[in-house]
TIKOLKOL-193806 format. One line per 10 residues: number of its first residue (from 1); their letters; for each residue y, z, x of N, C-alpha, C. Coordinates in Angstrom, 1 decimal. Each point is the difference from the previous one (the first is absolute). Layout:
NUM> a> Y:Z:X:Y:Z:X:Y:Z:X ~ ... $
# end
This chain:
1> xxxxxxxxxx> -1.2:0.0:0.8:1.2:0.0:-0.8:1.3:0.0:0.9 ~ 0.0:1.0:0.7:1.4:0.0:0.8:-0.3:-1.5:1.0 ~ -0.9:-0.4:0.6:-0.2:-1.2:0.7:0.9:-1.0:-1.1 ~ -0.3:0.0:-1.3:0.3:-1.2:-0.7:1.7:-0.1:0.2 ~ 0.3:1.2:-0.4:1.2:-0.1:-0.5:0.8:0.4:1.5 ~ -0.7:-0.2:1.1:0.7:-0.2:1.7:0.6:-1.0:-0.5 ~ -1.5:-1.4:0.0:0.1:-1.0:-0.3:1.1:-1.2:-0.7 ~ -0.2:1.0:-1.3:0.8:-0.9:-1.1:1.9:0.5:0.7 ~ 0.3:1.1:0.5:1.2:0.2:0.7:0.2:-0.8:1.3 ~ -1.3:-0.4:0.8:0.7:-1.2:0.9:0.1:-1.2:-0.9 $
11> xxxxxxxxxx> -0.2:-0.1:-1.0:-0.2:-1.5:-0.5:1.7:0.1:-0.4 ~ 0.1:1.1:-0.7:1.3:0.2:-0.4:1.1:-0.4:0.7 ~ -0.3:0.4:1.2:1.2:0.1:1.1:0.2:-1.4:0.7 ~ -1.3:-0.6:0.1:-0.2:-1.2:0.3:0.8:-1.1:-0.8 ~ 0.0:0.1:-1.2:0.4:-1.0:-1.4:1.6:0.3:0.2 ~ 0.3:1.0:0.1:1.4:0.2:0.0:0.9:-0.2:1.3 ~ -0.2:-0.5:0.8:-0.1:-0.1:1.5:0.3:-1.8:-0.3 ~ -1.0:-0.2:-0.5:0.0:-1.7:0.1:0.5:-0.2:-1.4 ~ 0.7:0.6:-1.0:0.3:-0.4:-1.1:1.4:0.1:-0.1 ~ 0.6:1.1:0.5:1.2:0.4:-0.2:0.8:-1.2:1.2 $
21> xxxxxxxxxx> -0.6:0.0:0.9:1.0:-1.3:0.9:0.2:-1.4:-0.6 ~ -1.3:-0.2:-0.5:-0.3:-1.7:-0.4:1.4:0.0:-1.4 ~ -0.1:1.3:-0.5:0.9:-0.2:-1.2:1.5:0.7:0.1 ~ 0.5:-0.1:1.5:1.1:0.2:0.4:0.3:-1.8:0.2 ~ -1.1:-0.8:0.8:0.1:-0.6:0.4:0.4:-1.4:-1.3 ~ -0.7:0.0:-1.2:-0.3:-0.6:-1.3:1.8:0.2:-0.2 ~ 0.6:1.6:-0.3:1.7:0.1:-0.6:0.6:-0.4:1.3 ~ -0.4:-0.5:1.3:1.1:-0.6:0.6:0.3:-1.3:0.1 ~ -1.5:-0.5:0.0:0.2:-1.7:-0.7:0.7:-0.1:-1.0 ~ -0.2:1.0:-0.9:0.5:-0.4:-1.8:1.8:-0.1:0.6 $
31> xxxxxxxxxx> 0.3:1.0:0.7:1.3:0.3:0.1:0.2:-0.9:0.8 ~ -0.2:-0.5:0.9:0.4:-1.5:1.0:0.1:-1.3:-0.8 ~ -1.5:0.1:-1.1:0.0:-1.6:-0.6:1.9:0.4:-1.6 ~ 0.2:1.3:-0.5:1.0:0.3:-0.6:1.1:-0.6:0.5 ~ 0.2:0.5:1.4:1.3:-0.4:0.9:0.1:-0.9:0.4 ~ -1.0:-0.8:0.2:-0.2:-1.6:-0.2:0.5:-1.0:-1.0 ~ -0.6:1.0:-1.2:0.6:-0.8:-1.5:1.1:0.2:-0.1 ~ 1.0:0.9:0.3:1.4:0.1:0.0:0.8:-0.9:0.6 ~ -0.1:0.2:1.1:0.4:-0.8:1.0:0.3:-1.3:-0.3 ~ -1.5:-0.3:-0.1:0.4:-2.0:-0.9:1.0:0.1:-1.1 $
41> xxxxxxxxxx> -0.3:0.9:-1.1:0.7:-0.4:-1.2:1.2:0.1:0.9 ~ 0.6:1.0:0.8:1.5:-0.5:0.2:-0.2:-0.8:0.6 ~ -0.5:-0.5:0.8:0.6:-1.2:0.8:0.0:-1.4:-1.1 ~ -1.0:0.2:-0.7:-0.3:-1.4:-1.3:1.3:0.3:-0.7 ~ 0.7:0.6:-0.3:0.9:0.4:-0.9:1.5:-0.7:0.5 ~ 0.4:0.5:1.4:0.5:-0.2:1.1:0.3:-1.6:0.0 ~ -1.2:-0.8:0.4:-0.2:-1.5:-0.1:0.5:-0.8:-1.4 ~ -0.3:1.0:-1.2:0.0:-0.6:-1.0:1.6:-0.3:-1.1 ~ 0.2:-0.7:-0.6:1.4:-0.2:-1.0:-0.5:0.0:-1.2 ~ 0.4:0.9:-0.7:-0.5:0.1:-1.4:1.4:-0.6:-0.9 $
51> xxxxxxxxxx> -0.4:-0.5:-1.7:0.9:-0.3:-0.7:0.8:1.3:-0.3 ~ 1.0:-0.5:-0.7:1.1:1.3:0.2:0.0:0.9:0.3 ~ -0.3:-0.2:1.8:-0.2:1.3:0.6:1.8:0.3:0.7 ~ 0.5:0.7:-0.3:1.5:0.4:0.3:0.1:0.1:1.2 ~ 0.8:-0.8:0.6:0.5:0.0:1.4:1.3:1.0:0.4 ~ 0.2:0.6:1.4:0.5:0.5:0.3:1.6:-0.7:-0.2 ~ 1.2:0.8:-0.3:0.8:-0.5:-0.7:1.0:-0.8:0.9 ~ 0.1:0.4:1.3:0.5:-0.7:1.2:-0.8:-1.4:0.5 ~ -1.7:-0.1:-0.6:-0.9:-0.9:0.1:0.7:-1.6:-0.1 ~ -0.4:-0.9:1.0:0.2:-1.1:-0.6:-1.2:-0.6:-0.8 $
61> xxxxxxxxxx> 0.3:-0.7:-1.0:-0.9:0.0:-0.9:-0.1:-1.3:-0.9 ~ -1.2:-0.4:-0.6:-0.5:-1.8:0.0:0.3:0.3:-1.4 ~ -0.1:1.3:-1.1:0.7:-0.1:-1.3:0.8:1.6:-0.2 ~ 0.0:-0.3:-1.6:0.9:1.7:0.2:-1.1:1.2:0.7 ~ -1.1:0.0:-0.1:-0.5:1.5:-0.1:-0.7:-0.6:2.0 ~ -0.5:-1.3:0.3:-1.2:-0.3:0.7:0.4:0.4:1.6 ~ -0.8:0.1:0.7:0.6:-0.2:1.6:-0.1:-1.4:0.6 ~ 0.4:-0.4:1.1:-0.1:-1.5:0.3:-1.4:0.2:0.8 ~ -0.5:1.1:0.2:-1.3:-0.6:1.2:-0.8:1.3:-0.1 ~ -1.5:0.5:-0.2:-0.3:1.3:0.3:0.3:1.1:1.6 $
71> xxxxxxxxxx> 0.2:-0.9:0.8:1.0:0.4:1.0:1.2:0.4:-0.1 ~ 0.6:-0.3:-0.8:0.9:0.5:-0.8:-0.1:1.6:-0.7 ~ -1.2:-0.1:-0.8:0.0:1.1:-0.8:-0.4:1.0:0.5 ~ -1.3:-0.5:1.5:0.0:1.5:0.7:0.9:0.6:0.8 ~ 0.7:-0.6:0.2:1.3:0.1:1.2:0.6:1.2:-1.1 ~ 0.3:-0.4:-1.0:0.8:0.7:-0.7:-0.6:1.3:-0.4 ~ -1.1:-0.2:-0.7:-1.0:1.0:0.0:-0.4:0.9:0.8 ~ 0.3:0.1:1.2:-0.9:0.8:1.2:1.9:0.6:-0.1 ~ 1.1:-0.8:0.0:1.4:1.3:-0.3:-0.3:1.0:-1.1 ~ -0.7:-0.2:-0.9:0.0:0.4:-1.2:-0.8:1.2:0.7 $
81> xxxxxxxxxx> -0.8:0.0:0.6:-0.8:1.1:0.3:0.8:1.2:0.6 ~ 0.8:0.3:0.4:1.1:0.7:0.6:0.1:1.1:-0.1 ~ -0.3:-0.1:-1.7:-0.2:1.4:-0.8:-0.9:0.2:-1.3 ~ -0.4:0.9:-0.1:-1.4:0.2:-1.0:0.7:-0.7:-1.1 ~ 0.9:0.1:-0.5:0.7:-0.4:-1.5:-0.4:-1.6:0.1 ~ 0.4:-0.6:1.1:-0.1:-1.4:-0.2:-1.5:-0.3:0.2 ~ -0.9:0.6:0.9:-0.6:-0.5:0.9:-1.5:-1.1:-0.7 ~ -0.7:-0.6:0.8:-1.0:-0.6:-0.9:-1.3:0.9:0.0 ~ -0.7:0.0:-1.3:-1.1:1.3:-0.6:-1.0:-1.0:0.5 ~ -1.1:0.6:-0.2:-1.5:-0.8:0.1:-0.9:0.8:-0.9 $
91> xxxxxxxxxx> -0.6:-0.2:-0.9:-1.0:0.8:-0.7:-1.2:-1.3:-0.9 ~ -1.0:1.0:-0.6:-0.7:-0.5:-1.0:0.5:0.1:-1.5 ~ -0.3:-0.8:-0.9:-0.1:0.6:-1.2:-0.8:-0.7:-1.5 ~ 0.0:0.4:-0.6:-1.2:-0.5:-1.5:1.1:-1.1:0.0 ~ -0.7:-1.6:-0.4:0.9:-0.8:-0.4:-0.7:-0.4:-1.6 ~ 1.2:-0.5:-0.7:-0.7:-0.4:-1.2:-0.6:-1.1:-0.4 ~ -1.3:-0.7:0.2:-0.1:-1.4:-0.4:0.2:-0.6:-0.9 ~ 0.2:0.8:-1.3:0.4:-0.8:-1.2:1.4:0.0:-0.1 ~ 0.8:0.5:0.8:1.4:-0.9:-0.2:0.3:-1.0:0.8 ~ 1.1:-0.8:0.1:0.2:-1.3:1.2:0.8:0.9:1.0 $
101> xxxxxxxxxx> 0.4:-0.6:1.4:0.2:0.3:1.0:1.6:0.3:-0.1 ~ 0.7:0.6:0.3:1.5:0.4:0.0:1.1:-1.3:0.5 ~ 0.8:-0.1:0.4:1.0:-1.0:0.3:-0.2:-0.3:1.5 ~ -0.2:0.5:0.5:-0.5:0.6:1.6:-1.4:-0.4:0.2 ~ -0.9:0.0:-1.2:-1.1:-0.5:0.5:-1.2:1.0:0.0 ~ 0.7:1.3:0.4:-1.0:1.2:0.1:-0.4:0.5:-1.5 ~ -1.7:0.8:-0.1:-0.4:0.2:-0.8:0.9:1.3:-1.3 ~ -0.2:0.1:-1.0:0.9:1.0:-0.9:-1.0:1.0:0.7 ~ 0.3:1.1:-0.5:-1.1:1.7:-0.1:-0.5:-0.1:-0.6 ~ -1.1:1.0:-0.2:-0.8:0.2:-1.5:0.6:1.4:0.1 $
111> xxxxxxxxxx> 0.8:-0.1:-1.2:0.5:1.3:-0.2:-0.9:0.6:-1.5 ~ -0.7:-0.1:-0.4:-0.9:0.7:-1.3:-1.2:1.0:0.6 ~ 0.7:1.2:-0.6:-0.7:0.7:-0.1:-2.2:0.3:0.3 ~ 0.0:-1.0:-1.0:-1.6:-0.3:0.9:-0.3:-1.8:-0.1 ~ -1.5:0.1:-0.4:-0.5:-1.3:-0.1:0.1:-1.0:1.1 ~ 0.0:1.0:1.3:-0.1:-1.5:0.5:-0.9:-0.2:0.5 ~ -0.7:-1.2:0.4:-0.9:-0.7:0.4:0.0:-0.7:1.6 ~ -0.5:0.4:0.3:0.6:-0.6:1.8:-0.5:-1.5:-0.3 ~ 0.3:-0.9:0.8:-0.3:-1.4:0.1:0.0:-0.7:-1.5 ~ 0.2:0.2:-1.2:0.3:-0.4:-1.3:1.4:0.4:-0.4 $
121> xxxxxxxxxx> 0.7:1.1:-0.2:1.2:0.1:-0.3:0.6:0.4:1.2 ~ -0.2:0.8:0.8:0.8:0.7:1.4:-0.7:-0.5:1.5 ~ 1.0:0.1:0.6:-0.4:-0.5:1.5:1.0:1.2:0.6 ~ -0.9:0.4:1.7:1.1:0.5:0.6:0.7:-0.7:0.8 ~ 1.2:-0.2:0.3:0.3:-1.2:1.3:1.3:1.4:0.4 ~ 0.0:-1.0:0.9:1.3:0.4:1.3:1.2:-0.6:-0.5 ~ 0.8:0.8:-0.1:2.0:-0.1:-0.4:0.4:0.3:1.5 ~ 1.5:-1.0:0.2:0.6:0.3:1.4:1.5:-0.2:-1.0 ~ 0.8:0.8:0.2:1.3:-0.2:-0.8:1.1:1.3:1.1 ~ 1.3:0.0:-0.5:1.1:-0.1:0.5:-0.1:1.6:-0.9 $
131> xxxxxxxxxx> 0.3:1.2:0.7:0.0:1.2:-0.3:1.1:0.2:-1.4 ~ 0.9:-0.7:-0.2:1.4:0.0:-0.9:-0.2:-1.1:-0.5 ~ -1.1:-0.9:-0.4:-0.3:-0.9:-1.1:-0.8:0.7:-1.5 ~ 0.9:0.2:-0.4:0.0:0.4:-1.2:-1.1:-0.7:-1.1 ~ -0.2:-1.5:0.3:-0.8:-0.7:-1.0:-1.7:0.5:0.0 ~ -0.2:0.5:1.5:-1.1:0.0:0.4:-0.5:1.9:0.1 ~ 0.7:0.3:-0.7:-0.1:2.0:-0.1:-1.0:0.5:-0.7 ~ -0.4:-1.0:-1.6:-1.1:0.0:-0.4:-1.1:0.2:0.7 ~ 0.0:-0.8:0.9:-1.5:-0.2:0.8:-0.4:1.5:0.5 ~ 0.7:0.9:0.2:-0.1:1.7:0.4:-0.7:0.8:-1.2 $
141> xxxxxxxxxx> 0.3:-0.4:-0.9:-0.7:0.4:-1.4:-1.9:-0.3:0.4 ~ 0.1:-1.0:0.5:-1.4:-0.5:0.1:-0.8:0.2:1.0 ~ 0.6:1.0:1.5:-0.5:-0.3:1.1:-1.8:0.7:0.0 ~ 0.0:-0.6:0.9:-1.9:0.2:0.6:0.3:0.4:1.5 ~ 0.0:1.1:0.6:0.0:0.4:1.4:1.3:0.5:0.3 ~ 0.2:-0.1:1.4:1.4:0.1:0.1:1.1:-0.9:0.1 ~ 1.7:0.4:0.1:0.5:-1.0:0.6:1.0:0.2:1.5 ~ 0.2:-1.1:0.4:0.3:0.3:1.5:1.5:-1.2:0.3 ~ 0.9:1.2:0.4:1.3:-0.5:0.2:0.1:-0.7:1.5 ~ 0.5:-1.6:0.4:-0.2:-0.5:0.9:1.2:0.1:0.9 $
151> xxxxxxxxxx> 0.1:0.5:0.9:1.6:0.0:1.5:-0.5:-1.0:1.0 ~ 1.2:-1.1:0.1:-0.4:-0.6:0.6:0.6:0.0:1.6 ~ 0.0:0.1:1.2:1.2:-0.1:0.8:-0.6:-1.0:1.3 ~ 1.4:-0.9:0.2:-0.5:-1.2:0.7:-0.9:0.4:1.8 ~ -0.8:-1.1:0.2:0.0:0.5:1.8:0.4:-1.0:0.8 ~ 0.8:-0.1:1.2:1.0:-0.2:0.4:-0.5:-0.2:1.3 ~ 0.8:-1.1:0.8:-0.6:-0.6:1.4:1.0:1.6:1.2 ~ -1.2:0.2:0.8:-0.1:1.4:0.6:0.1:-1.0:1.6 ~ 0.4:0.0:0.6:0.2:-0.4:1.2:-1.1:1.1:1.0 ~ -1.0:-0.5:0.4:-1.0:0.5:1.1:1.0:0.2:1.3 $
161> xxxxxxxxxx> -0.4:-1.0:0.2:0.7:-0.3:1.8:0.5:-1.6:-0.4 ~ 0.3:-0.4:1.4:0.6:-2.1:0.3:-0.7:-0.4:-0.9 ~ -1.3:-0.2:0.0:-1.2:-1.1:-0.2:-0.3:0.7:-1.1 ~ 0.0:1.0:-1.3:-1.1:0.3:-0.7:1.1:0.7:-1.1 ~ -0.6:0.0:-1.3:0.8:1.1:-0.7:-1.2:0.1:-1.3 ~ 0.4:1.1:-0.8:-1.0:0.7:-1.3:1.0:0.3:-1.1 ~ -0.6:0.8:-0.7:0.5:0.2:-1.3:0.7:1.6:-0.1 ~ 0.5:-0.1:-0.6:0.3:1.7:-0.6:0.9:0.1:-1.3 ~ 0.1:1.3:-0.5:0.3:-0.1:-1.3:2.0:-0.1:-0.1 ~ 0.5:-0.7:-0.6:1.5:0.0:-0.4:0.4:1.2:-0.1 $
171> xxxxxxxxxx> 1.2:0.4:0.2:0.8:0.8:-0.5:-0.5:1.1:-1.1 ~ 0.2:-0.9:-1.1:0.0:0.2:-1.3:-0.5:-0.9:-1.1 ~ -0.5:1.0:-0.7:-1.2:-0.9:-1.3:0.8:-0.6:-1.0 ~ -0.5:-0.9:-0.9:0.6:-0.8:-0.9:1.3:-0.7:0.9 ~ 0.1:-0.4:0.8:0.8:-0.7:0.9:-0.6:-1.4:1.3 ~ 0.5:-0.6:-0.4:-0.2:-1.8:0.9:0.9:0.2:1.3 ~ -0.3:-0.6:1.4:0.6:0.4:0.6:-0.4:-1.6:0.6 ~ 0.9:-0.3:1.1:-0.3:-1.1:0.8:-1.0:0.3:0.7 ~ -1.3:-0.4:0.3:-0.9:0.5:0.9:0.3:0.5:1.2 ~ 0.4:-1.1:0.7:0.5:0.3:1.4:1.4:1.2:0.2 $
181> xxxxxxxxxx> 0.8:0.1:-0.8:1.4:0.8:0.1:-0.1:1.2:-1.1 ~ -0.8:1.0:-0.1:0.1:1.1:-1.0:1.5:0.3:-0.3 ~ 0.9:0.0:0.8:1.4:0.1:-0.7:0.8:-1.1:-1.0 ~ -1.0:-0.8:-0.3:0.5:-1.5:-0.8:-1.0:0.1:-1.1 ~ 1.1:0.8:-1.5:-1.1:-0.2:-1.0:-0.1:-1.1:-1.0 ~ -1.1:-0.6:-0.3:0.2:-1.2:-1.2:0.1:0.5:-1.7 ~ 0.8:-0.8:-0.2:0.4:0.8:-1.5:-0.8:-1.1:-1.0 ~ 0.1:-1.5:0.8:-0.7:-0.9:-1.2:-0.9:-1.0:1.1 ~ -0.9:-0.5:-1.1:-1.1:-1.0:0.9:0.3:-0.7:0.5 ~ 1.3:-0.9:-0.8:0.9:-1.2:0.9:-0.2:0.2:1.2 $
191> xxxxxxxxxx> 0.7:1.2:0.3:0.4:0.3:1.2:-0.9:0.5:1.2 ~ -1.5:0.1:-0.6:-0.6:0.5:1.3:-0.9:-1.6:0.6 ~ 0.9:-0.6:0.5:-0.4:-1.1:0.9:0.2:0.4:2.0 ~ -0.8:-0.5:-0.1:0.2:-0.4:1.6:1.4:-0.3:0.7 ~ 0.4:0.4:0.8:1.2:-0.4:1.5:-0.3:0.5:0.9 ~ 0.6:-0.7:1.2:-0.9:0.2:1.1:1.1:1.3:0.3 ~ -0.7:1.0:0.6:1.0:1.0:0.6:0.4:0.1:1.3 ~ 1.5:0.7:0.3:1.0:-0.2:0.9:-0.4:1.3:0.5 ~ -0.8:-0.6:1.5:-0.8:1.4:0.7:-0.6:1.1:-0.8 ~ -0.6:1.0:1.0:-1.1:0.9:-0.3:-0.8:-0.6:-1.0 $
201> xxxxxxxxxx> -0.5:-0.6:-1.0:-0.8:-0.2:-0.8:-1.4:-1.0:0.7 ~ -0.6:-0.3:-0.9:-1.1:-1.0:1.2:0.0:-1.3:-0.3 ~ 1.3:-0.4:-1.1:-0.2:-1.2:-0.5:-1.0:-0.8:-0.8 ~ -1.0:0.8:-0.3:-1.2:-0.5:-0.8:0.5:-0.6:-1.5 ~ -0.4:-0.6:-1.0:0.0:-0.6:-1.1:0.1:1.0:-0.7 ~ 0.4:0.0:-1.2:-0.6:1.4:-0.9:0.9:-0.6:-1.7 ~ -0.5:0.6:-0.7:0.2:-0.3:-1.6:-0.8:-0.6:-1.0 ~ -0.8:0.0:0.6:-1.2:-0.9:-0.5:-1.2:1.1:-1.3 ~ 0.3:1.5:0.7:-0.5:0.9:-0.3:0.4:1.0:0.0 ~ -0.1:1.3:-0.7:0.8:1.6:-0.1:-1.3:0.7:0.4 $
211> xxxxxxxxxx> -0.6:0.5:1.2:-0.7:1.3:-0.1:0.4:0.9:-0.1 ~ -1.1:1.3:-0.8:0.2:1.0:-0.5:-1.2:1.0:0.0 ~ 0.4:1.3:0.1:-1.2:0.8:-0.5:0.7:0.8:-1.6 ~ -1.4:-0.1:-0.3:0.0:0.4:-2.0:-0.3:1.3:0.4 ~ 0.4:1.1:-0.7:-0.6:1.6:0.1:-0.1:-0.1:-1.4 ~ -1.2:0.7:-0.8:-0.7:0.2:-1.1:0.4:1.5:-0.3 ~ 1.0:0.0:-1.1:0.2:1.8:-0.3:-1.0:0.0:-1.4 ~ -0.9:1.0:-0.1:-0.6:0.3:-1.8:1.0:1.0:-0.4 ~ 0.6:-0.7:-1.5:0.7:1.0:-0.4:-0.7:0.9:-1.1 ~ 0.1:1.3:0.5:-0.1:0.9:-1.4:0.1:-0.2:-1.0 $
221> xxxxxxxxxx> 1.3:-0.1:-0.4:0.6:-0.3:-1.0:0.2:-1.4:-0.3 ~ -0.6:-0.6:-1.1:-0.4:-1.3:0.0:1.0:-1.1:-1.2 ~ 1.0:1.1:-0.4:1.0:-0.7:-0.7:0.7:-0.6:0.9 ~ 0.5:-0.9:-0.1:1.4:-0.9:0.7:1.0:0.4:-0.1 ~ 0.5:0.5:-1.2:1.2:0.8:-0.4:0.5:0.9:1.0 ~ -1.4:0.8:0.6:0.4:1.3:0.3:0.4:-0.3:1.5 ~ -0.3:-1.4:1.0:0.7:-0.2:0.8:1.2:-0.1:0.1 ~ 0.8:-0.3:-0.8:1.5:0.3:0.3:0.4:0.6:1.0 ~ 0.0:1.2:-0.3:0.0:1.2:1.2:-0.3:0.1:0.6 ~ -1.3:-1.1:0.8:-0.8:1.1:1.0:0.6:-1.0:1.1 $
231> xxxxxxxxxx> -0.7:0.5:1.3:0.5:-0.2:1.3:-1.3:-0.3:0.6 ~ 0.0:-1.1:0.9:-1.5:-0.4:0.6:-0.2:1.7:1.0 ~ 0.8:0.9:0.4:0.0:1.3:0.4:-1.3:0.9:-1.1 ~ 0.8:-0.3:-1.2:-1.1:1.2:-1.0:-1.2:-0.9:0.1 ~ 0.0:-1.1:0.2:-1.5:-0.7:-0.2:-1.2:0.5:1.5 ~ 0.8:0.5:0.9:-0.8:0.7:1.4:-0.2:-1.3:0.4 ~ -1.6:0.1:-0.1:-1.0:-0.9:1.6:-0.5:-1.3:-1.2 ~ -0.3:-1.0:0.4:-0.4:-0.9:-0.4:-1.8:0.0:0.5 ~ -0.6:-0.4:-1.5:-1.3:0.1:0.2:-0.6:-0.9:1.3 ~ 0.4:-1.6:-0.3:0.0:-0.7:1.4:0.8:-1.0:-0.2 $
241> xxxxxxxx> -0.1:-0.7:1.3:1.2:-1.1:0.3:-0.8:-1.0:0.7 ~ 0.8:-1.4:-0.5:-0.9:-1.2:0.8:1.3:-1.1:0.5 ~ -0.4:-0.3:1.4:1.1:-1.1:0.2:-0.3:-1.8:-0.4 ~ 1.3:0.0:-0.7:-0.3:-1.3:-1.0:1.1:-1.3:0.7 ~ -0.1:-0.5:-0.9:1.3:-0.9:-0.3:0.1:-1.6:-0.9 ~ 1.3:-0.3:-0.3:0.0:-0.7:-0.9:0.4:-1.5:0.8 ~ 0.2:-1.3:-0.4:0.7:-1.2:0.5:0.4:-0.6:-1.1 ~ 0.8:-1.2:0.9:0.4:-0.6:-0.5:-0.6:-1.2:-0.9 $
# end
């Protein structure tokens, strides 16, 4: 008897040994392939022009509401990030299949109480919207998981030595700078072209492209409203950050 039950306690110790890692290892994939799915939807979002999607009001623009180029819209968008109020969200949420698609293109909510049906009335998909777009607040009624507020801040040609140079982060977030000259900021896309620079710089090409690293905040509080007030400060540490970028 006591032999058995030696036994059945190394079996114990054994199973838990090889169980408890394998299934550290199962939530860290989950959370990598998660941060993955984020990731794209901004950058798909980023690339994309939606119909009457409101352009920034200084925007030059192909009608009243449109941007002229999605280069355009993330330029603008990555200022918008500057502060929680503006900044762009990322989340899931219940969409409704029995209504049609919004003006914009993205799914309505399923805002009713029950009845739904996954893959016949409801789908979950991924929403990427503008923290103080009001059209899209609904979608918070509906969420599935969390949501995560995006800071974007540029990285910027770092001078090595003569022959060599790297990256490093800008100044300051929600801000365009000239790659090469961090004291030269761009306010519009027009303007971030290429000139050759008058010493110290290295003369390289540049405008072709904005790199950036994205820092992923999960907010608590998952109203939009309630960013108003807040400060990327109260938000602390960002869950993770990936270095991206957009083009032309």
């Amino acid at each position: 008897m006591v032999l058995a039950i030696g036994v059945v306690a190394v079996l114990i110790v054994v199973f838990m040994a090889m169980f408890i890692p394998a299934r550290r290892t199962v939530q860290a994939a989950l959370t990598i392939r998660e941060a993955d799915r984020i990731v794209h939807a901004l950058t798909a979002e980023l690339g994309e022009l939606r119909n009457s999607e409101r352009a920034a009001p200084n925007a030059r623009k192909s009608s009243s509401t449109r941007y002229i180029s999605a280069f355009d819209k993330a330029f603008y968008w990555m200022e918008f990030t500057s502060k929680p109020a503006t900044t762009i969200l990322v989340y899931n949420y219940r969409a409704d299949l029995t209504k049609g698609a919004r003006k914009d293109g993205t799914p309505q909510p399923w805002l009713e109480e029950g009845g739904s049906i996954p893959g016949r009335n409801t789908a979950v998909v991924t929403g990427v919207c503008l923290a103080n777009n009001k059209d899209r607040w609904e979608d918070f009624k509906a969420l599935v998981g969390p949501v995560f507020a995006v800071r974007m801040t540029q990285l910027v040609v770092e001078r090595m030595d003569s022959n060599a140079y790297g990256y490093k982060l800008a100044p300051k977030y929600g801000t365009i700078y000239n790659p090469y000259n961090r004291g030269k900021v761009i306010t519009e896309p027009s303007l971030y072209v290429y000139t050759p620079e008058k010493g110290g710089g290295l003369n390289l090409p540049w405008g072709a492209e904005v790199l950036y690293q994205a820092e992923f905040f999960q907010l608590l509080n998952t109203d939009p409203e309630r960013l108003q007030n807040v400060t990327w400060e109260n938000l602390k540490t960002p869950v993770f950050t990936r270095n991206l970028a957009f083009r032309r």
